[in-house]
DRENTORKOL-3810 file (N, C-alpha, C; in nm, 4 decimals):
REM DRENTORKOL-3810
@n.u->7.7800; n.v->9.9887; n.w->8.7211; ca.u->7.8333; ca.v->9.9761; ca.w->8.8552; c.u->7.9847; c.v->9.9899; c.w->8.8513
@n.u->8.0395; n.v->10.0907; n.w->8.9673; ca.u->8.1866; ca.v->10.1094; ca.w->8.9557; c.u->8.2407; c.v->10.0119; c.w->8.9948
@n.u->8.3836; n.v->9.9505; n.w->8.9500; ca.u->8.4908; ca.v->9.8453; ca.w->9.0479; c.u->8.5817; c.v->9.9120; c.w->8.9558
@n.u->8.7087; n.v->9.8677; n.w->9.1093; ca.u->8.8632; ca.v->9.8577; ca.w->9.0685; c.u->8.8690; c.v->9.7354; c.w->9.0828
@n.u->9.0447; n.v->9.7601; n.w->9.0301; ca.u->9.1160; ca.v->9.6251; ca.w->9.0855; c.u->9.2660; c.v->9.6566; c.w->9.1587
@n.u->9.2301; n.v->9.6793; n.w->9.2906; ca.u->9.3519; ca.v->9.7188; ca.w->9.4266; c.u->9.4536; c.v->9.5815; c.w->9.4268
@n.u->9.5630; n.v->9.6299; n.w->9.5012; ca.u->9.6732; ca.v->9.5243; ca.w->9.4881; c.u->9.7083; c.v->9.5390; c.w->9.6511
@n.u->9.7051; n.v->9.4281; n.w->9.7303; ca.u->9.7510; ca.v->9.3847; ca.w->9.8603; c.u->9.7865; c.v->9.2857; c.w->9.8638
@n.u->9.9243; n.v->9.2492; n.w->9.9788; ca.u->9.9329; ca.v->9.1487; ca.w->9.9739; c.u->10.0379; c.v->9.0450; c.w->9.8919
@n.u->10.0503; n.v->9.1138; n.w->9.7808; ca.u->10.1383; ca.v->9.0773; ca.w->9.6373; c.u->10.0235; c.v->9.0745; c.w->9.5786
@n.u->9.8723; n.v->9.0247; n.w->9.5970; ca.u->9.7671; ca.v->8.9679; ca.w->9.4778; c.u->9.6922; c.v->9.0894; c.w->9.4672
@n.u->9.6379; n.v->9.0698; n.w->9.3547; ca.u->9.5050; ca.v->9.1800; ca.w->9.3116; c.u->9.3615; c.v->9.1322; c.w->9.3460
@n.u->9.2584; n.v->9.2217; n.w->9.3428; ca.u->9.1385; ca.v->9.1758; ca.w->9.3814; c.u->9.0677; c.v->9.2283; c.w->9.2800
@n.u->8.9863; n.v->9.2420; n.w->9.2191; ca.u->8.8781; ca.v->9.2784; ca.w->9.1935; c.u->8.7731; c.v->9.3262; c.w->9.2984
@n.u->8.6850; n.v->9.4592; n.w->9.2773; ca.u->8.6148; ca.v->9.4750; ca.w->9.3918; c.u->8.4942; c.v->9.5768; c.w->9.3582
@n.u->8.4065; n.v->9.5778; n.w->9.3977; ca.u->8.2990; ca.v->9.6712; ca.w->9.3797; c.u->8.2115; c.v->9.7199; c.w->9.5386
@n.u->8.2055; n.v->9.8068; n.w->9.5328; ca.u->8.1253; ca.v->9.8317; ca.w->9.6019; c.u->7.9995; c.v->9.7748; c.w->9.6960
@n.u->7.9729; n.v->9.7186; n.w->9.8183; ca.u->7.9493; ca.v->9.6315; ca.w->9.8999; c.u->7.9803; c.v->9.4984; c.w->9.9008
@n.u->8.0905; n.v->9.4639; n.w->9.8085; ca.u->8.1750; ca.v->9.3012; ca.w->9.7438; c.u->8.2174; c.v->9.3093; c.w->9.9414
@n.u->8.2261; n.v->9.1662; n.w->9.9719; ca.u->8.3234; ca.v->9.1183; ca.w->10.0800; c.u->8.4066; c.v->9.0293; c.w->10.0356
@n.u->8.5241; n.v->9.0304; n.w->10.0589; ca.u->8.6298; ca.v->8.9805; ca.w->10.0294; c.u->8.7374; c.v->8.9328; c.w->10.1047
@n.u->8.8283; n.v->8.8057; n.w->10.0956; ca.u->8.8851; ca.v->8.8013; ca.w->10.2082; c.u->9.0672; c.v->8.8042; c.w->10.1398
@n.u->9.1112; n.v->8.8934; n.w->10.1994; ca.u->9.2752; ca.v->8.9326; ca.w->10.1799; c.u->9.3786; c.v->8.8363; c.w->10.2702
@n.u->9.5026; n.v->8.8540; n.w->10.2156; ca.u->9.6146; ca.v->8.8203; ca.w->10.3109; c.u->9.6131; c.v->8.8957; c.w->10.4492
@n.u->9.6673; n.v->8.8742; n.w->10.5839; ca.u->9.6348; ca.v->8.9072; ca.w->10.6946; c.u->9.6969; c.v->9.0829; c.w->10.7089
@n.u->9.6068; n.v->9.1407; n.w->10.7628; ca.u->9.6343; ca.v->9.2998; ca.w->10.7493; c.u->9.6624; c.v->9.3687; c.w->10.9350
@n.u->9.7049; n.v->9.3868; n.w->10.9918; ca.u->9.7409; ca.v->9.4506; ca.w->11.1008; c.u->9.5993; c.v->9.5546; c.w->11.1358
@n.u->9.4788; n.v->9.5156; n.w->11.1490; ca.u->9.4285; ca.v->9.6138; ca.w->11.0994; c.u->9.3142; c.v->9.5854; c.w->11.2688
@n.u->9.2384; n.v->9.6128; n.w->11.3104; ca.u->9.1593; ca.v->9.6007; ca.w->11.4059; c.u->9.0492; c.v->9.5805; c.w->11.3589
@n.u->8.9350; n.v->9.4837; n.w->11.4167; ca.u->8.8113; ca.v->9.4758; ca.w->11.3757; c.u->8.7127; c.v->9.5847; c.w->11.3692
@n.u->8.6693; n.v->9.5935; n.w->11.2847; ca.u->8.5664; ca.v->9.7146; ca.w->11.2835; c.u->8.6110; c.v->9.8465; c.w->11.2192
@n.u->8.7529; n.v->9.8351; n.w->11.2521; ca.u->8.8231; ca.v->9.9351; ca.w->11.1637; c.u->8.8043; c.v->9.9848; c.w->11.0337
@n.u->8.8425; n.v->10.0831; n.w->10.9712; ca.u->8.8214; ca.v->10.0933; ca.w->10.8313; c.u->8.9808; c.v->10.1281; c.w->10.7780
@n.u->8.9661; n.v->10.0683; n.w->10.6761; ca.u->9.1192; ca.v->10.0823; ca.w->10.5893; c.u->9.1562; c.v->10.1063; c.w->10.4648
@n.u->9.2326; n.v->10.1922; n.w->10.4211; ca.u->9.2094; ca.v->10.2215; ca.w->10.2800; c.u->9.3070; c.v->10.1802; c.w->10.1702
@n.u->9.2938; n.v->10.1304; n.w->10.0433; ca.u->9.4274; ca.v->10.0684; ca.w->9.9641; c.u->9.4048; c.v->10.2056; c.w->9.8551
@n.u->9.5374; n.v->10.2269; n.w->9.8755; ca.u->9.5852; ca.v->10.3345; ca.w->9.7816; c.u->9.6233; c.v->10.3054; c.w->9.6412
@n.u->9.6870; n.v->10.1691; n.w->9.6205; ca.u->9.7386; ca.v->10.1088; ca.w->9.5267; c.u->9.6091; c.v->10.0773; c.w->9.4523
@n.u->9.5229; n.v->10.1920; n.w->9.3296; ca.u->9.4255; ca.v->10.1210; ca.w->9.2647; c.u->9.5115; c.v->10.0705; c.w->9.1150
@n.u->9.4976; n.v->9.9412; n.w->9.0652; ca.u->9.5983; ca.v->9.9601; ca.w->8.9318; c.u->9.4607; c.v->9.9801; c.w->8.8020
@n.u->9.3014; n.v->9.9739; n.w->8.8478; ca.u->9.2419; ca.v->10.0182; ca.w->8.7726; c.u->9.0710; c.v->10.0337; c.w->8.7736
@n.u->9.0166; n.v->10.1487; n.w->8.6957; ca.u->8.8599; ca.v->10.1336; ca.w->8.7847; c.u->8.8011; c.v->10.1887; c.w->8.6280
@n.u->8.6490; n.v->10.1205; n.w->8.6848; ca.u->8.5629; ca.v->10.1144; ca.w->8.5292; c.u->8.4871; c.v->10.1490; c.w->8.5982
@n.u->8.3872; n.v->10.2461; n.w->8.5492; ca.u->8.2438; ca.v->10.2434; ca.w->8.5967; c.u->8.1331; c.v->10.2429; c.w->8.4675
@n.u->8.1368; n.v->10.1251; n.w->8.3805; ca.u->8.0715; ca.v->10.1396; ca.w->8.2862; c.u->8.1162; c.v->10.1600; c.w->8.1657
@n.u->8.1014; n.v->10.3447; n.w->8.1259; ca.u->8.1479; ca.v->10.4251; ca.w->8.0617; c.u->8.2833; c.v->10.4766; c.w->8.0281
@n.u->8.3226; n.v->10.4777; n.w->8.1609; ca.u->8.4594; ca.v->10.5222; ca.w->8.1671; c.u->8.5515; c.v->10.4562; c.w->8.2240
@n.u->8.6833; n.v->10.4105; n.w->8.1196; ca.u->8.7737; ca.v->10.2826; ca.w->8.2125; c.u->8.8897; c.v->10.3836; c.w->8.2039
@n.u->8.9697; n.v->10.3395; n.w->8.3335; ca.u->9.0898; ca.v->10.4038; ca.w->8.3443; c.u->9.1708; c.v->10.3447; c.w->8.4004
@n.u->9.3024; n.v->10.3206; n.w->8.3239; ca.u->9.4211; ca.v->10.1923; ca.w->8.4026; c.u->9.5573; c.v->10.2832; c.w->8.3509
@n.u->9.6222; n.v->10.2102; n.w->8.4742; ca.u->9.7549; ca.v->10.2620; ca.w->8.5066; c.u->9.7989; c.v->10.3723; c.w->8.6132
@n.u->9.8933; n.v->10.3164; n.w->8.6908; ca.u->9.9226; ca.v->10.3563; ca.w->8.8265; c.u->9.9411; c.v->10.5437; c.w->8.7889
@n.u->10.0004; n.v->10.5472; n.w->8.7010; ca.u->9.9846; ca.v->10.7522; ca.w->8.6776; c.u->9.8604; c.v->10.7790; c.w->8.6780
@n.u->9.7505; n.v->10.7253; n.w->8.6107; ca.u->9.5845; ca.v->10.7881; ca.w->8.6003; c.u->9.5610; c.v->10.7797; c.w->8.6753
@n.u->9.5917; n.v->10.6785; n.w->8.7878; ca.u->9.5099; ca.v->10.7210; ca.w->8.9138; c.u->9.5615; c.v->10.7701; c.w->9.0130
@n.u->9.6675; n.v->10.8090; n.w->9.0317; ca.u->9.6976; ca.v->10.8768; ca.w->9.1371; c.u->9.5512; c.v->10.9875; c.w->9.2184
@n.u->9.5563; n.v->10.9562; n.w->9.3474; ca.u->9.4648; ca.v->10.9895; ca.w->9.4328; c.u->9.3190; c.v->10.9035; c.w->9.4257
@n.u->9.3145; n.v->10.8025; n.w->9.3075; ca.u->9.2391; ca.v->10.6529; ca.w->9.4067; c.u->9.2467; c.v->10.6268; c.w->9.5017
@n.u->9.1178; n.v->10.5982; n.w->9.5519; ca.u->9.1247; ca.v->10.5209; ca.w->9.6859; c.u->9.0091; c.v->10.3899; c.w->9.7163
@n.u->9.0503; n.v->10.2889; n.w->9.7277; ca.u->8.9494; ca.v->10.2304; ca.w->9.7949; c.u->8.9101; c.v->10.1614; c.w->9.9511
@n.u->8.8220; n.v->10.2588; n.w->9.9967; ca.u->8.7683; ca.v->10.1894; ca.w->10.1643; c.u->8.7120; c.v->10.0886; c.w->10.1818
@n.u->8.7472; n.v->10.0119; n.w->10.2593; ca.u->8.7069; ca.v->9.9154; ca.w->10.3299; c.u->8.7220; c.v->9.8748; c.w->10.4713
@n.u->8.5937; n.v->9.8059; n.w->10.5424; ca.u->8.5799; ca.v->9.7743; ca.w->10.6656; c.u->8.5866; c.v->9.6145; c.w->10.7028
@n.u->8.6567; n.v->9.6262; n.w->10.8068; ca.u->8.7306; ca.v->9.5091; ca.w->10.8496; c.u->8.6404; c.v->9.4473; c.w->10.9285
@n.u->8.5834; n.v->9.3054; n.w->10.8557; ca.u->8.4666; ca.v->9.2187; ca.w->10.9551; c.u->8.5171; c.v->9.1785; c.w->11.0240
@n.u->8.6642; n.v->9.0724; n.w->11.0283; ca.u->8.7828; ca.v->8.9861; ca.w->11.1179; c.u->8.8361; c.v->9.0020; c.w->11.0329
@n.u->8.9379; n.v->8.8774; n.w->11.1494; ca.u->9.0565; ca.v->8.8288; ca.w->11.1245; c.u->8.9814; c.v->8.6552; c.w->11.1255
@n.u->9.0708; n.v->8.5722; n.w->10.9861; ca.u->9.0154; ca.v->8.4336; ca.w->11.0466; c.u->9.1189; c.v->8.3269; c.w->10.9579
@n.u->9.1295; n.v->8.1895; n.w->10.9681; ca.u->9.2421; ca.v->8.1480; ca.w->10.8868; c.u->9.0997; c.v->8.0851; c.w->10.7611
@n.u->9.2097; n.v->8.0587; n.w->10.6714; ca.u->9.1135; ca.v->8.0028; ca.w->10.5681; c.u->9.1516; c.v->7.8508; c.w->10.5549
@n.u->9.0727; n.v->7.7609; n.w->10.5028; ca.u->9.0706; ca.v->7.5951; ca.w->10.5100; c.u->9.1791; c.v->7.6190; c.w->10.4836
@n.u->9.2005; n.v->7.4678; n.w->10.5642; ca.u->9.3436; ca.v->7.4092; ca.w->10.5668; c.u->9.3733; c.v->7.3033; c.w->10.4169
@n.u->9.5042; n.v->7.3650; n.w->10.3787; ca.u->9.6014; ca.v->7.3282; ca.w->10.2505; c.u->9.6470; c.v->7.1935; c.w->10.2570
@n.u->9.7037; n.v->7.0795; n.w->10.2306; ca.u->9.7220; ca.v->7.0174; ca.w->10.2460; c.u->9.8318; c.v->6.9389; c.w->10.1056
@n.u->9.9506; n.v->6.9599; n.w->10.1578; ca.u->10.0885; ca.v->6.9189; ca.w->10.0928; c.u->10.1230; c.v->6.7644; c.w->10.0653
@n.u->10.0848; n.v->6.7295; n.w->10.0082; ca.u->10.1554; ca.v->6.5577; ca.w->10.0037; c.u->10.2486; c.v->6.5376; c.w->9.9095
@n.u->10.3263; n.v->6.4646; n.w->9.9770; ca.u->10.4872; ca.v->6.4292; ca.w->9.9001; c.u->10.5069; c.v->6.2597; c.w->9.8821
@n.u->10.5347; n.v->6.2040; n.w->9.7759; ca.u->10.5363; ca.v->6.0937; ca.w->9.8012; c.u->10.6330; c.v->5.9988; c.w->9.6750
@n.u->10.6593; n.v->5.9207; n.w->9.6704; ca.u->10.7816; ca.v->5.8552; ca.w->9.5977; c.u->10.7728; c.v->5.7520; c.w->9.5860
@n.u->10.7541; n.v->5.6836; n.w->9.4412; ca.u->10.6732; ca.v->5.5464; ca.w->9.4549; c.u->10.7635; c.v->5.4684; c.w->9.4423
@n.u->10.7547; n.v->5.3544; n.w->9.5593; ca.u->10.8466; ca.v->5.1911; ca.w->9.5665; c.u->10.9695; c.v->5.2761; c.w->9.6376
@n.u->10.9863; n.v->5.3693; n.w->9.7350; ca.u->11.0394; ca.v->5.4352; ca.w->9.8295; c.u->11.0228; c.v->5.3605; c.w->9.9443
@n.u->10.9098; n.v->5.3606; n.w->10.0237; ca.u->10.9027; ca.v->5.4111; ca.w->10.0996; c.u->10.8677; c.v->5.5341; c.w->10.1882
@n.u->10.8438; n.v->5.6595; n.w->10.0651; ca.u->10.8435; ca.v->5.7599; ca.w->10.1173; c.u->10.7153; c.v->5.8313; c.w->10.0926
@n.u->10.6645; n.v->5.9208; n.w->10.2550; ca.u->10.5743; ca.v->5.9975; ca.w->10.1888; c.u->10.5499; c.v->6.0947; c.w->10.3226
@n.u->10.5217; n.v->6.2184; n.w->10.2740; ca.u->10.4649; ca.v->6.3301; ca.w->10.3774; c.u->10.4133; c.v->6.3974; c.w->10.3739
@n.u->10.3007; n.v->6.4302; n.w->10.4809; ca.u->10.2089; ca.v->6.5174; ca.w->10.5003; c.u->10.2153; c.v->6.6346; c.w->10.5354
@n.u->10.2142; n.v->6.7526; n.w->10.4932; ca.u->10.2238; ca.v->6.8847; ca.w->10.5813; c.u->10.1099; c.v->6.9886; c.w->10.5588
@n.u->10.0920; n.v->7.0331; n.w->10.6341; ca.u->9.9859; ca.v->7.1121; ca.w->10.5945; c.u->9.9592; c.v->7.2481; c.w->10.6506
@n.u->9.8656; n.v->7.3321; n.w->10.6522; ca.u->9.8950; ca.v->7.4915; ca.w->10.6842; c.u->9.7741; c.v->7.5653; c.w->10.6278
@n.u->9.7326; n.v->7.6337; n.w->10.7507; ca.u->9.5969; ca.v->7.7220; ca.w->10.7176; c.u->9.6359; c.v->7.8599; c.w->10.7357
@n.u->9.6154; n.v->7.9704; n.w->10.6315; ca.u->9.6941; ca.v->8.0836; ca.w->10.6534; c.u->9.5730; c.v->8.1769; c.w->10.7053
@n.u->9.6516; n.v->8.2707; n.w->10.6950; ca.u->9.5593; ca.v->8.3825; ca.w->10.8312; c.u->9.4867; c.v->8.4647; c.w->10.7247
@n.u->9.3822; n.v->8.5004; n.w->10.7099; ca.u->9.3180; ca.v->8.6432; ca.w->10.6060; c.u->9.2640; c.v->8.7274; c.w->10.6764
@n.u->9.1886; n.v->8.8208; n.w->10.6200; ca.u->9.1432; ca.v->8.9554; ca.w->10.6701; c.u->9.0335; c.v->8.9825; c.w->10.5549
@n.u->8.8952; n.v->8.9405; n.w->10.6269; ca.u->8.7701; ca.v->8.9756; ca.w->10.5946; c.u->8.7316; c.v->9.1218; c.w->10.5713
@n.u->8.7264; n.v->9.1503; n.w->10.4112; ca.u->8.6597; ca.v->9.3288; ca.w->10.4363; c.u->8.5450; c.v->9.3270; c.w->10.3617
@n.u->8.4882; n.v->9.4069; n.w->10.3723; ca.u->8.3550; ca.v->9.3863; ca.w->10.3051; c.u->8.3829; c.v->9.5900; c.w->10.2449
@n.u->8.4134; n.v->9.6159; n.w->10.1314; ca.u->8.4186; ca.v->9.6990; ca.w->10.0225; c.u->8.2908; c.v->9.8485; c.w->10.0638
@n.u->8.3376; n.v->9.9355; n.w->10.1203; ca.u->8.2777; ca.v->10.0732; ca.w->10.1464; c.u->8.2204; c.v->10.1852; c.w->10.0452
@n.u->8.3437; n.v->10.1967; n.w->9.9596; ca.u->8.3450; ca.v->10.3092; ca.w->9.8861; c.u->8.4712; c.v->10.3349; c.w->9.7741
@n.u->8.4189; n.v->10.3097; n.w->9.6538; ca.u->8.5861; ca.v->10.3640; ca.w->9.5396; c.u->8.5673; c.v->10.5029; c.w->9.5406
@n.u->8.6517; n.v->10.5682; n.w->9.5336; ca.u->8.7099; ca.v->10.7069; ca.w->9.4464; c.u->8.8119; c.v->10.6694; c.w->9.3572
@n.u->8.7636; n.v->10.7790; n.w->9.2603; ca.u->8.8673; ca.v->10.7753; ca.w->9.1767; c.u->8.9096; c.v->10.9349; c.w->9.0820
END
């Protein structure tokens, strides 16, 4: 079975073919399809190939299920025989794709 591993976002994914996966938030419309150009590497078995020169003209498609935030993070700060302590917290936004098609 073929997979790369595409880079969005700053992070890498790992991905194969009908994989769903959820990314940093992408400008992208639901239902849409979108493609990451950036493959840094793809195996199908037999044949592995890495590094951004070998692949030039990779591509991997994917279709956009949503948009949705992922559980909420939760920051605690605290300082003992202070007095002190704080809560902050923050649910960030991702972008659900569920994996179409590699070329390579």
């Amino acid at each position: 079975m073929a997979y790369a591993i595409i880079k969005t976002g700053g992070k890498q994914y790992k991905v194969a073919e009908g994989d769903v996966i959820e990314v940093e938030k992408l400008a992208v419309e639901t239902g849409a399809e979108t493609t990451f150009s950036e493959v840094l590497f793809y195996g199908d078995g037999s044949r592995v190939t890495v590094g951004a020169d070998a692949l030039k003209g990779a591509a991997v498609v994917a279709e956009v299920l949503g948009q949705k935030k992922a559980p909420k993070v939760i920051a605690f700060k605290y300082r003992r025989r202070k007095g002190y302590h704080r809560t902050v917290g923050h649910r960030r936004k991702v972008t659900q794709l569920k994996i179409k098609s590699i070329t390579a």
